[in-house]
N, CA, C and O atoms as CSV, one atom per row, in Angstrom:
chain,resi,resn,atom,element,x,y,z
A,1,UNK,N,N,95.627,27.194,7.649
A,1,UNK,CA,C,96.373,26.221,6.861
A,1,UNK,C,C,97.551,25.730,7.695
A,1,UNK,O,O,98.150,26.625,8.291
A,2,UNK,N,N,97.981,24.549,7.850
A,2,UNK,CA,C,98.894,23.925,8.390
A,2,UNK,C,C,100.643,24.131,7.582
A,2,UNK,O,O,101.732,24.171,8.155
A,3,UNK,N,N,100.383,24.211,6.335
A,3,UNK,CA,C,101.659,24.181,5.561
A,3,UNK,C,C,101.364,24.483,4.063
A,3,UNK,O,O,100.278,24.526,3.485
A,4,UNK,N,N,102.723,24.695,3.555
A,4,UNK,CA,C,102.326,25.224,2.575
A,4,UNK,C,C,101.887,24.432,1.022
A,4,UNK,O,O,101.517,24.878,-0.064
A,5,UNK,N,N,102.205,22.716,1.678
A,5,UNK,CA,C,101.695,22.280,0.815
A,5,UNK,C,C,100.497,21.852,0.902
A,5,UNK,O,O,100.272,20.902,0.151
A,6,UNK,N,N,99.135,22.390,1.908
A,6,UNK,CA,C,98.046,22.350,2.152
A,6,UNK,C,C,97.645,23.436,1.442
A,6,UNK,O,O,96.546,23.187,0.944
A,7,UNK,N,N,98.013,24.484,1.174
A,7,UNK,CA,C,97.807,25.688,0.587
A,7,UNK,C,C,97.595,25.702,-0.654
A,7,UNK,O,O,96.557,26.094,-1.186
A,8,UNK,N,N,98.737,25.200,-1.303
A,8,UNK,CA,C,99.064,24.677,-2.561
A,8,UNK,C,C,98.091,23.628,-3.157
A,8,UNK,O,O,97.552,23.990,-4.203
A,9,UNK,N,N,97.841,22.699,-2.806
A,9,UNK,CA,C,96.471,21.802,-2.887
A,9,UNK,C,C,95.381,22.331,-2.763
A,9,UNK,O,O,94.783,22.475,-3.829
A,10,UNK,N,N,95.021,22.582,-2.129
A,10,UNK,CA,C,93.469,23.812,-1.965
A,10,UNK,C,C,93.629,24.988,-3.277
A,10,UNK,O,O,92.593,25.285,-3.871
A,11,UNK,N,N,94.963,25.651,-3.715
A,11,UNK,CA,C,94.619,26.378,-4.396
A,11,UNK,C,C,94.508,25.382,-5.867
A,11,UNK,O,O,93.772,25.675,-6.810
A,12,UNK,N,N,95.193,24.452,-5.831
A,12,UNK,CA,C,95.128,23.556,-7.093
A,12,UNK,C,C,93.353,22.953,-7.192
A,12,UNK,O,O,92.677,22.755,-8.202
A,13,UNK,N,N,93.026,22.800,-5.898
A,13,UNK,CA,C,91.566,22.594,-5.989
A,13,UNK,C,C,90.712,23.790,-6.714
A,13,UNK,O,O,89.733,23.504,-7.403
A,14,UNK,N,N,91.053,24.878,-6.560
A,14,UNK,CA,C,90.313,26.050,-6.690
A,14,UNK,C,C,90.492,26.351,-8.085
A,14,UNK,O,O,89.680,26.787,-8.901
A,15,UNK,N,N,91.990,25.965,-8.237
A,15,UNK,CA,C,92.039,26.209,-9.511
A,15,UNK,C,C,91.120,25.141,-10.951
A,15,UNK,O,O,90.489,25.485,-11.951
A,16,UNK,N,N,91.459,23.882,-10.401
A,16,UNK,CA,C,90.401,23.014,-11.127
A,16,UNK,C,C,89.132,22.833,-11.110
A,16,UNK,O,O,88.746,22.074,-11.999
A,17,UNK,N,N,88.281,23.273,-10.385
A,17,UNK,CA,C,87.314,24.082,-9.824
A,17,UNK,C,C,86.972,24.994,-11.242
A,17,UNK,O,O,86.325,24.570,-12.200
A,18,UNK,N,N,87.412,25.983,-11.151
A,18,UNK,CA,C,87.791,27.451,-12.404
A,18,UNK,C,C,87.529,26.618,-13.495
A,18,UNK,O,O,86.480,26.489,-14.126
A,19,UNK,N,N,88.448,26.151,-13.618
A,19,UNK,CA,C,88.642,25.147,-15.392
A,19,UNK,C,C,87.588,24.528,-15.612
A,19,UNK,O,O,87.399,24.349,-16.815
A,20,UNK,N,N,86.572,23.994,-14.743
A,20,UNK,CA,C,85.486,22.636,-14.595
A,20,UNK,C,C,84.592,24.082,-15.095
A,20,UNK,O,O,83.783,23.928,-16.011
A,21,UNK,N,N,84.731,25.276,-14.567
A,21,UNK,CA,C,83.779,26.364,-14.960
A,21,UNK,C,C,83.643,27.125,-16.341
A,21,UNK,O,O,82.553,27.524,-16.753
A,22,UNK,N,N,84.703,27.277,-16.951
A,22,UNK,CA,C,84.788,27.135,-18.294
A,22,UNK,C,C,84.448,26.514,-19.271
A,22,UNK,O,O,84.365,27.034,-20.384
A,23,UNK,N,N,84.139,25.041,-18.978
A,23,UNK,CA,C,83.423,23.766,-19.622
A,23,UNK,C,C,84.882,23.092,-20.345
A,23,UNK,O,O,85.027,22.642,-21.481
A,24,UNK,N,N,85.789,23.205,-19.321
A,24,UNK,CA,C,87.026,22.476,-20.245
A,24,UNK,C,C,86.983,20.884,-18.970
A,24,UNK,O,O,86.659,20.794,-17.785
A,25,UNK,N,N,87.368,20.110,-19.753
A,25,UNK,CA,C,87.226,18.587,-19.402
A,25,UNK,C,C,88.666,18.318,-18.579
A,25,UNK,O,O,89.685,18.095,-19.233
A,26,UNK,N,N,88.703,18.355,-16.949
A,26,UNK,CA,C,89.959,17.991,-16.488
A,26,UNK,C,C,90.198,16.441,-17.001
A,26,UNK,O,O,89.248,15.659,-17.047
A,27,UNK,N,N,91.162,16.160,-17.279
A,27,UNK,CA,C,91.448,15.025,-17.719
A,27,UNK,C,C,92.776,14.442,-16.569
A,27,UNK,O,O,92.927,13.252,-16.293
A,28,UNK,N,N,93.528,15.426,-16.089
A,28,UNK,CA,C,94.249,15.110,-14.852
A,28,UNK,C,C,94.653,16.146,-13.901
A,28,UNK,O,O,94.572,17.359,-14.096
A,29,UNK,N,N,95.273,15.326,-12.436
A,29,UNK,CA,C,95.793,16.350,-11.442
A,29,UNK,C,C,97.399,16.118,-11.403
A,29,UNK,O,O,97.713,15.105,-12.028
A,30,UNK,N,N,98.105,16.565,-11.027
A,30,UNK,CA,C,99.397,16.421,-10.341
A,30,UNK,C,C,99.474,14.992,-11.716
A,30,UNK,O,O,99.222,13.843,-11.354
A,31,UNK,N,N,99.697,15.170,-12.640
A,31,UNK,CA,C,100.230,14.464,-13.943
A,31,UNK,C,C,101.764,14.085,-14.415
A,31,UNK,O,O,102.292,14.941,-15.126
A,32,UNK,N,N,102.355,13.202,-14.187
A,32,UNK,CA,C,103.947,12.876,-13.613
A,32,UNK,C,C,104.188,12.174,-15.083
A,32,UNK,O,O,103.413,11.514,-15.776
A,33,UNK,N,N,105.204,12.466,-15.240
A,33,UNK,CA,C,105.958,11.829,-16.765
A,33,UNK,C,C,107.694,11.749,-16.483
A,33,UNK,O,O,108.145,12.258,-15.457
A,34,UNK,N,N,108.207,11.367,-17.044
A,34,UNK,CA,C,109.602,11.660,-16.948
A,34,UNK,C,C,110.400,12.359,-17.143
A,34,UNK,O,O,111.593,12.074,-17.239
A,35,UNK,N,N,109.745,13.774,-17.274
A,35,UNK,CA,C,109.957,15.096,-17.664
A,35,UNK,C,C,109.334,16.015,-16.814
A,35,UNK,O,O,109.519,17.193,-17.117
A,36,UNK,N,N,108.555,15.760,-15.704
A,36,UNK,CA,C,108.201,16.636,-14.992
A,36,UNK,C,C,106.774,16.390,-14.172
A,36,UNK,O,O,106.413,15.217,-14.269
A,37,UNK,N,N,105.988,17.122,-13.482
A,37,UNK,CA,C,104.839,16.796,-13.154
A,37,UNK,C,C,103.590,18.243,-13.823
A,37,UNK,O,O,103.813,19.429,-14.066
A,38,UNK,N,N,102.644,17.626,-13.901
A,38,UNK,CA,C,101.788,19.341,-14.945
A,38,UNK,C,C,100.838,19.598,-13.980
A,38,UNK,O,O,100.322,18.509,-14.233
A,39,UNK,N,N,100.340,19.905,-13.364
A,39,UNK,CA,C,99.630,20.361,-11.705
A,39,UNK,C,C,97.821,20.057,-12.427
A,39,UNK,O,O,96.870,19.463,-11.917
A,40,UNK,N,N,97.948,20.737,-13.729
A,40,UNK,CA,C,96.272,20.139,-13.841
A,40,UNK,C,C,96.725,20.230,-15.712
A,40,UNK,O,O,97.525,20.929,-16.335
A,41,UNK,N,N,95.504,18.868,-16.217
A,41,UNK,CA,C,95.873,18.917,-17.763
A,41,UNK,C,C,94.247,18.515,-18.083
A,41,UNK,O,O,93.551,17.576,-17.696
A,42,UNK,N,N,93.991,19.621,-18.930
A,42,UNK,CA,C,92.049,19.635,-19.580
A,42,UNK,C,C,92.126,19.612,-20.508
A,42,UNK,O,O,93.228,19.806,-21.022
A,43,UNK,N,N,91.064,19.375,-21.233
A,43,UNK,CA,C,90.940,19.481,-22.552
A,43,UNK,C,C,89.845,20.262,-22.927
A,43,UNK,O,O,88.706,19.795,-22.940
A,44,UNK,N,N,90.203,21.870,-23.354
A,44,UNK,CA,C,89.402,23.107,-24.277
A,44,UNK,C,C,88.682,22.364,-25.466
A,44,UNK,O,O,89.163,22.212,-26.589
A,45,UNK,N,N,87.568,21.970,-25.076
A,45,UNK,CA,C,86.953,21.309,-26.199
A,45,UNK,C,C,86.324,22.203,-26.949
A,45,UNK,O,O,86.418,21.715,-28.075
A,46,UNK,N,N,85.642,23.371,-27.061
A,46,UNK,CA,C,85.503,24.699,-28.047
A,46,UNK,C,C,87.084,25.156,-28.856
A,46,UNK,O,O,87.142,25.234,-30.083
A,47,UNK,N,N,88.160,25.398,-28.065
A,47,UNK,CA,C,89.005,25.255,-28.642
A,47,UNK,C,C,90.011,24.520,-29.385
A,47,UNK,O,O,90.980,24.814,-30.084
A,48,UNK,N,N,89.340,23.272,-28.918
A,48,UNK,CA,C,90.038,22.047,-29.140
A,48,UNK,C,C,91.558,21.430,-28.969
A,48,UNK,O,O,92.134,20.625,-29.701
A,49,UNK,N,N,92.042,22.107,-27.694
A,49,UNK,CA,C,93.190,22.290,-27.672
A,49,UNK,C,C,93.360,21.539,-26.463
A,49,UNK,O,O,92.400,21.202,-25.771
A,50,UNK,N,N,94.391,21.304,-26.224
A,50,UNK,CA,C,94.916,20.532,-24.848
A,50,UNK,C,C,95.777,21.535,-24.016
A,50,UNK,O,O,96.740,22.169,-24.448
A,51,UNK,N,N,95.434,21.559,-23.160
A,51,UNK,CA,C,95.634,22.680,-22.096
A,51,UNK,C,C,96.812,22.140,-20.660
A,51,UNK,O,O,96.515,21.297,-19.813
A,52,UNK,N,N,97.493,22.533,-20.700
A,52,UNK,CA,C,98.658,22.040,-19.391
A,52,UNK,C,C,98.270,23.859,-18.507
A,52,UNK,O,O,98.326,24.989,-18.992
A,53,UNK,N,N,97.894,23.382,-17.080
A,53,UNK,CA,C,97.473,24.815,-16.693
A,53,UNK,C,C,98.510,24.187,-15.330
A,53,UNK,O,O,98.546,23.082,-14.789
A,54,UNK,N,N,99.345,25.553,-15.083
A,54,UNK,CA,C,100.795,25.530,-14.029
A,54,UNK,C,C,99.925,25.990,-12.645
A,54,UNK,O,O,99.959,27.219,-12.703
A,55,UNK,N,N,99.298,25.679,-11.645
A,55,UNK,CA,C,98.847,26.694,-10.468
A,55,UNK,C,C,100.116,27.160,-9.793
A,55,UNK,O,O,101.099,26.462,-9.543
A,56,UNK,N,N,99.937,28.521,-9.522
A,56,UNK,CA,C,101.129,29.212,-8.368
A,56,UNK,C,C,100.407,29.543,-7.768
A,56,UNK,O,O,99.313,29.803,-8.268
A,57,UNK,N,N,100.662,29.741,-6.134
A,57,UNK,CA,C,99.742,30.098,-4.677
A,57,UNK,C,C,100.449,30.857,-4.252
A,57,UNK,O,O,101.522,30.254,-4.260
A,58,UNK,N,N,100.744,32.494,-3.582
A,58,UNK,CA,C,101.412,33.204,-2.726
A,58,UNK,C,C,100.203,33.702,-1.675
A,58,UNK,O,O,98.994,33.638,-1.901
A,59,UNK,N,N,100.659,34.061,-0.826
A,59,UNK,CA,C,99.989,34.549,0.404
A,59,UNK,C,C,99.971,35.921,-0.167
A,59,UNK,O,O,100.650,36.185,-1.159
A,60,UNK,N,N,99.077,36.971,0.531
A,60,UNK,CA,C,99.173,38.540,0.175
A,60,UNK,C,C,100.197,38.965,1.059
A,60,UNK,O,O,100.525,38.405,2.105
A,61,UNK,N,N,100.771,40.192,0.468
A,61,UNK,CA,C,102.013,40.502,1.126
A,61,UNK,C,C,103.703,40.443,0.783
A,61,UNK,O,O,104.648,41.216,0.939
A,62,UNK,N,N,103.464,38.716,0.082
A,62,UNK,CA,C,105.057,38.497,-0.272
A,62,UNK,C,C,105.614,39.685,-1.697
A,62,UNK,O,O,105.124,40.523,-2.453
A,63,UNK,N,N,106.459,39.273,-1.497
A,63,UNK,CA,C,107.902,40.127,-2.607
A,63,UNK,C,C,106.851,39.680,-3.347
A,63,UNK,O,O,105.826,40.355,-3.254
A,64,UNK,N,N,106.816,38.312,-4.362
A,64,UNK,CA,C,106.649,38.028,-5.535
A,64,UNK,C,C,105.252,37.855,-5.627
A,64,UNK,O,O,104.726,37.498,-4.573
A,65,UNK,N,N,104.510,38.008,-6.591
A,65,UNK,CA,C,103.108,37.686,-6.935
A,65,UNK,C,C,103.491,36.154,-7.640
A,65,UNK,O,O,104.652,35.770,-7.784
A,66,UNK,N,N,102.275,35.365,-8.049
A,66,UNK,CA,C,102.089,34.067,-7.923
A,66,UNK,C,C,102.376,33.822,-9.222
A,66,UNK,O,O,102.974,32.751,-9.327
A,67,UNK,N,N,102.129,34.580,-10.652
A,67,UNK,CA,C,102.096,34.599,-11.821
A,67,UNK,C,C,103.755,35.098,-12.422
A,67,UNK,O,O,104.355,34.722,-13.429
A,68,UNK,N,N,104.081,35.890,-11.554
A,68,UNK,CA,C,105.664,36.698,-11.615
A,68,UNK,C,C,106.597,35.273,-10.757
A,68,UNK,O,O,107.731,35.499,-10.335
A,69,UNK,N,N,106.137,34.257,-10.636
A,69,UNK,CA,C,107.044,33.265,-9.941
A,69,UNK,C,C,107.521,32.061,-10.816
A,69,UNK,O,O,108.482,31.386,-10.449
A,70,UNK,N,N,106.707,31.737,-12.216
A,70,UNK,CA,C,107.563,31.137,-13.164
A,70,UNK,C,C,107.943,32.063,-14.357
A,70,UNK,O,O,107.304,32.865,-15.038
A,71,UNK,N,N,109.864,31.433,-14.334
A,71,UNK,CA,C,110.386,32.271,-15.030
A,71,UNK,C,C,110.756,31.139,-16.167
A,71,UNK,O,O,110.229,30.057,-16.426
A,72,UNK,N,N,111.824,31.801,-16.710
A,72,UNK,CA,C,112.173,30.808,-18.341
A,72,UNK,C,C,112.791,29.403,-17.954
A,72,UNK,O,O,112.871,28.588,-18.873
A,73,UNK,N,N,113.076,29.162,-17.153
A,73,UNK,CA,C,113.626,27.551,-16.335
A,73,UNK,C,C,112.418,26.926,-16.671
A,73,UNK,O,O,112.321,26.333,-17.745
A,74,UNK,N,N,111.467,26.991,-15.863
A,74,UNK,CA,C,109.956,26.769,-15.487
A,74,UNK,C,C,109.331,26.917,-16.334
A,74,UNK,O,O,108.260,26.456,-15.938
A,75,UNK,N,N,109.159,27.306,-17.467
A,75,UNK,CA,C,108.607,27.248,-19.009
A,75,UNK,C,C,108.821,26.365,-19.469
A,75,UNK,O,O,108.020,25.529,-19.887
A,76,UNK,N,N,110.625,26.338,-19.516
A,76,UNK,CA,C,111.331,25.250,-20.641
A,76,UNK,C,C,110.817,23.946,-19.766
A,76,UNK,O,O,110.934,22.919,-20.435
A,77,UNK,N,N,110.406,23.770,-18.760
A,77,UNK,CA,C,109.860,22.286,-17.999
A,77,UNK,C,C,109.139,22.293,-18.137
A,77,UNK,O,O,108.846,21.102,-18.028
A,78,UNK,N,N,108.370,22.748,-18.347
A,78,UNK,CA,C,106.752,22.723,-18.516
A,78,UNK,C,C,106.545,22.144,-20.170
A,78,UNK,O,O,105.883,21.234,-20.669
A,79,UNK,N,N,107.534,23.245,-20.737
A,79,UNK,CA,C,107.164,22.332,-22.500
A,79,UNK,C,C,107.402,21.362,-22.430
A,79,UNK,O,O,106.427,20.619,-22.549
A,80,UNK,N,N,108.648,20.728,-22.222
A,80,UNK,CA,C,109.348,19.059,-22.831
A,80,UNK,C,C,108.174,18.533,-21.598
A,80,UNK,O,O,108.195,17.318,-21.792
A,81,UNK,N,N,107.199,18.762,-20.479
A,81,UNK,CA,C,106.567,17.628,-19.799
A,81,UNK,C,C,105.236,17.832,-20.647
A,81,UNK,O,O,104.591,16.800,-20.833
A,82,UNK,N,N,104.785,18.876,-21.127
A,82,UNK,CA,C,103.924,19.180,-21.930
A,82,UNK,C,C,104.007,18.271,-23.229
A,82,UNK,O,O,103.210,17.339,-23.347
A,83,UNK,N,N,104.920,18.516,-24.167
A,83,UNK,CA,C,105.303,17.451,-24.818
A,83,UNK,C,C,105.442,16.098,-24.416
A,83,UNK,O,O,104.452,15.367,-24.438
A,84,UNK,N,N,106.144,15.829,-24.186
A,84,UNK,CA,C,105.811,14.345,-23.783
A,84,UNK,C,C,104.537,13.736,-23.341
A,84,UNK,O,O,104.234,12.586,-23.659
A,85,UNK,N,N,103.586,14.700,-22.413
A,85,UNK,CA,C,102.467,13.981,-22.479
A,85,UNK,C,C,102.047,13.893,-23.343
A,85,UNK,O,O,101.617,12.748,-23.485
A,86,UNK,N,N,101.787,14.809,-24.563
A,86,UNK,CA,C,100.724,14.881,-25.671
A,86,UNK,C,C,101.304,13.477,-26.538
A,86,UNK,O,O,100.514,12.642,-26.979
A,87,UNK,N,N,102.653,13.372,-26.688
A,87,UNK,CA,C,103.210,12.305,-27.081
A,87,UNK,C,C,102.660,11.197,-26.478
A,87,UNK,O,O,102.076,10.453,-27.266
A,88,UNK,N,N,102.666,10.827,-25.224
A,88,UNK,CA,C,102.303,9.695,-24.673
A,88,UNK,C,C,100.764,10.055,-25.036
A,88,UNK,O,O,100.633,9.144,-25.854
A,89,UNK,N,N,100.175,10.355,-25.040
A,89,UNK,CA,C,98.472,10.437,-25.174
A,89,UNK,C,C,97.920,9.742,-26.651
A,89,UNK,O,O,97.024,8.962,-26.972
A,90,UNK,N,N,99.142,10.599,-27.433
A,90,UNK,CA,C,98.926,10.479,-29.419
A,90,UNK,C,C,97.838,11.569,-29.557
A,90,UNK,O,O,96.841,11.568,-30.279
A,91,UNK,N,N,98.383,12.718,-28.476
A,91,UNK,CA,C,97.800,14.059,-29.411
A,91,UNK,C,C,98.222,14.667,-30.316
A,91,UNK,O,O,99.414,14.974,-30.273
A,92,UNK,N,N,97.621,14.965,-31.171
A,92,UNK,CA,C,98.361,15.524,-32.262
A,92,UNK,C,C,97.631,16.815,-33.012
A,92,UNK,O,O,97.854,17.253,-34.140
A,93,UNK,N,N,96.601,17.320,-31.922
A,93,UNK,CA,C,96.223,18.811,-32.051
A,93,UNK,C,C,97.073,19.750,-31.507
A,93,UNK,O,O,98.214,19.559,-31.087
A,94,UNK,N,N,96.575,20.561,-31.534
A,94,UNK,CA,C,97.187,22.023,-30.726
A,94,UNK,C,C,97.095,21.689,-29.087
A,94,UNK,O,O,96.219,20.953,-28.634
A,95,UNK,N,N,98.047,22.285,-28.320
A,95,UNK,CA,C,98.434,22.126,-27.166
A,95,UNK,C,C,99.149,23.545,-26.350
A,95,UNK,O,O,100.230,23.863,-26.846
A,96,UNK,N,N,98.743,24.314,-25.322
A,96,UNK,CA,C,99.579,25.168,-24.654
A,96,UNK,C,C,99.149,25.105,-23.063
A,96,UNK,O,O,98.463,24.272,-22.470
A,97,UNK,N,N,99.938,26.531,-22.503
A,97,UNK,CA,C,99.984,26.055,-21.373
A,97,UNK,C,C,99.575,27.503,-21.133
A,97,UNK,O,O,100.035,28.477,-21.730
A,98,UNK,N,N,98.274,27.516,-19.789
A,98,UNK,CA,C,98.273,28.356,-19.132
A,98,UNK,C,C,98.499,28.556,-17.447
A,98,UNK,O,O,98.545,27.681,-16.581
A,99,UNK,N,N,98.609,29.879,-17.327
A,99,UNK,CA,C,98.917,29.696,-15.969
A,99,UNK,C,C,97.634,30.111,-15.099
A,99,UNK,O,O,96.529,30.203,-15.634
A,100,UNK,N,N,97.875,30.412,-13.432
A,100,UNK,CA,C,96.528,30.127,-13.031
A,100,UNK,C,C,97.430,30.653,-11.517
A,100,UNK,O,O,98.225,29.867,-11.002
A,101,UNK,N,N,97.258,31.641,-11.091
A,101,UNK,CA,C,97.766,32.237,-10.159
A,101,UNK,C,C,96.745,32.945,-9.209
A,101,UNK,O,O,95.928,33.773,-9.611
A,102,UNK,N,N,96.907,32.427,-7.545
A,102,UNK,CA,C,96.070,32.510,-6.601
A,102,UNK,C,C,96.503,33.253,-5.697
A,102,UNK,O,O,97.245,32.553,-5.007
A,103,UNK,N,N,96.470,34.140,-5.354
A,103,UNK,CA,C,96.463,34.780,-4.178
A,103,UNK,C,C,95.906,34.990,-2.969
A,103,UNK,O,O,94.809,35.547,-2.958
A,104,UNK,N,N,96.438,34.653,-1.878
A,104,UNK,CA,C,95.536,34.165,-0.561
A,104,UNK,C,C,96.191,35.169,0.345
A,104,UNK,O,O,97.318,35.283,0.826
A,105,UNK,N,N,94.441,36.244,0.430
A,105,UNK,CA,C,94.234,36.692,1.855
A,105,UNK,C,C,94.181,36.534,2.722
A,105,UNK,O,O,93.873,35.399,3.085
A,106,UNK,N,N,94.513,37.843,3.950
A,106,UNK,CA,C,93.962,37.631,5.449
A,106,UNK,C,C,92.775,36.797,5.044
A,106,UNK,O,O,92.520,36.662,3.848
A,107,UNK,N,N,92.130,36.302,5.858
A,107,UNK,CA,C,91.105,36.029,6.136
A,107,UNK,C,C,89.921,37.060,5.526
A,107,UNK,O,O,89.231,36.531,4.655
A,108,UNK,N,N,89.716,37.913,5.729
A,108,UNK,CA,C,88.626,39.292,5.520
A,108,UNK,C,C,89.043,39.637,3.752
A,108,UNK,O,O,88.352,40.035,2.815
A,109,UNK,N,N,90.062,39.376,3.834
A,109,UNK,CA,C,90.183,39.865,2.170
A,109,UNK,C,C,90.010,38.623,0.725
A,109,UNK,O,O,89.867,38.683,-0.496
A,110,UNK,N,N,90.133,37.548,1.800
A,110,UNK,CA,C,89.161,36.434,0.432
A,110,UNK,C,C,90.530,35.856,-0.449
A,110,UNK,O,O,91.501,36.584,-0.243
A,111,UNK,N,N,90.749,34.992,-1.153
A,111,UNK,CA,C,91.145,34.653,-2.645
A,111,UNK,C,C,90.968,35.493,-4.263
A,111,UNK,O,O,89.978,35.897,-4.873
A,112,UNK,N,N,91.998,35.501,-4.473
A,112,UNK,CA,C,91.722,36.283,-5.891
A,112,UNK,C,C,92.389,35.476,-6.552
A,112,UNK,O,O,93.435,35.123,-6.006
A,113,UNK,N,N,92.065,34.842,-8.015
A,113,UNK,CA,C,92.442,33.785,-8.817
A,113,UNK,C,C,92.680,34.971,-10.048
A,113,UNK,O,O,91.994,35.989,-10.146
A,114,UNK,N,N,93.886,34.571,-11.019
A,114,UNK,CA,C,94.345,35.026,-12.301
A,114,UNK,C,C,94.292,34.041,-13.384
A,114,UNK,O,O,94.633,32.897,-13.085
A,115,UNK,N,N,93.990,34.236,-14.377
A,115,UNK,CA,C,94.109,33.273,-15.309
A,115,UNK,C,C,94.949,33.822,-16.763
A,115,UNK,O,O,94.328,34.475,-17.602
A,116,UNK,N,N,96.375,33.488,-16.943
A,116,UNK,CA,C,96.441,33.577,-18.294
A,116,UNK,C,C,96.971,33.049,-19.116
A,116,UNK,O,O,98.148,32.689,-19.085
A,117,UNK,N,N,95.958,32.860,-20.283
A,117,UNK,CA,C,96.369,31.768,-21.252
A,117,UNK,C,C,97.590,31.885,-22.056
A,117,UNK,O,O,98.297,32.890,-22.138
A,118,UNK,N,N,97.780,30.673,-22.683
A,118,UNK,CA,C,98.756,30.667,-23.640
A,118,UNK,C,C,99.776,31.459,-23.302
A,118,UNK,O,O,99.832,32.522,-23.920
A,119,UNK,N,N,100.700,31.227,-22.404
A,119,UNK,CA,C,101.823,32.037,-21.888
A,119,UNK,C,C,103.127,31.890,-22.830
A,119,UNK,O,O,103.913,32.816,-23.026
A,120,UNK,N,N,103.232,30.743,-23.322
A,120,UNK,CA,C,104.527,30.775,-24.172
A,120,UNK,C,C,104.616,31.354,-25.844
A,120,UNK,O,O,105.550,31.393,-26.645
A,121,UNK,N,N,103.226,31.755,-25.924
A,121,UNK,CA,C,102.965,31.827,-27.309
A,121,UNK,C,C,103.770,33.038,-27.759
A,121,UNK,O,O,103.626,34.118,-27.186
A,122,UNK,N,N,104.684,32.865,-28.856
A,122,UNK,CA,C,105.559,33.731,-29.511
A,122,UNK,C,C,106.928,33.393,-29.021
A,122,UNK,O,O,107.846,33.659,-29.797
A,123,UNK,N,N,107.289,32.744,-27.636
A,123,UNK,CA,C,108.619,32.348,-27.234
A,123,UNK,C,C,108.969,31.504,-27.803
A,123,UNK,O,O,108.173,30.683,-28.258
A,124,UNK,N,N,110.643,31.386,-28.026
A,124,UNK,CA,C,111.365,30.493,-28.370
A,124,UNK,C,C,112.046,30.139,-27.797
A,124,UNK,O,O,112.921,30.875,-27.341
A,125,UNK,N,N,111.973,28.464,-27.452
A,125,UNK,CA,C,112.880,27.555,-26.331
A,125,UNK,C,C,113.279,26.142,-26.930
A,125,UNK,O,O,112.666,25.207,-27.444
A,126,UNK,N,N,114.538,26.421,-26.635
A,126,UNK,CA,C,115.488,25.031,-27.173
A,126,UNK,C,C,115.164,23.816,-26.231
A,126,UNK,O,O,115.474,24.021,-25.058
A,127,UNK,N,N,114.546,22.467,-26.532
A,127,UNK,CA,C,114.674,21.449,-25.415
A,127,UNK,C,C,115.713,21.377,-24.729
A,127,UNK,O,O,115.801,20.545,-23.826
């Protein structure tokens, strides 16, 4: 990999990739509003829900794992851009956000992808 925002793209590939495997409908990539950008946004059509999924990429090795790297800052952005899209769309079902955390091996040790849903569910955050 050249940089780390080559890394980051490939794992956002991998990650939408995953989602396309689930049978959820990407509907966007890198999704920009005036509240933020949502890295991939599908639509859980069994669940019927609209899905904002965050990708994080760490290399193996670092301090932080990829899933342990958004904290409550990074939530509260994620809702109001979350919101606002569903607003701009005129959704008016259910909507959350999961995360989607990649971890990239040496070489010999491969990719390992995390998935977990509905991360904010039970939190409370003031816009």
């Amino acid at each position: 990999m050249s940089s780390a925002g080559d890394l980051g793209r490939l794992a956002e590939g991998w990650a939408t990739d995953y989602v396309r495997s689930l049978g959820w409908r990407v509907l966007g990539r890198n999704v920009k509003n005036r509240c933020g950008e949502l890295d991939v946004v599908a639509l859980d059509e069994v669940e019927r829900e609209l899905v904002i999924v965050e990708v994080r990429c760490r290399t193996l090795g670092r301090v932080q794992a990829p899933l342990d790297s958004v904290g409550p800052h990074k939530l509260r952005a994620l809702i109001r851009a979350g919101r606002t899209l569903a607003d701009e769309m005129g959704w008016d079902g259910p909507w959350r956000i999961d995360l989607i955390g990649v971890t990239v091996g040496r070489s010999s040790e491969g990719w390992r992808l995390e998935h977990v849903r509905d991360v904010t569910r039970g939190m409370e955050f003031s816009s």
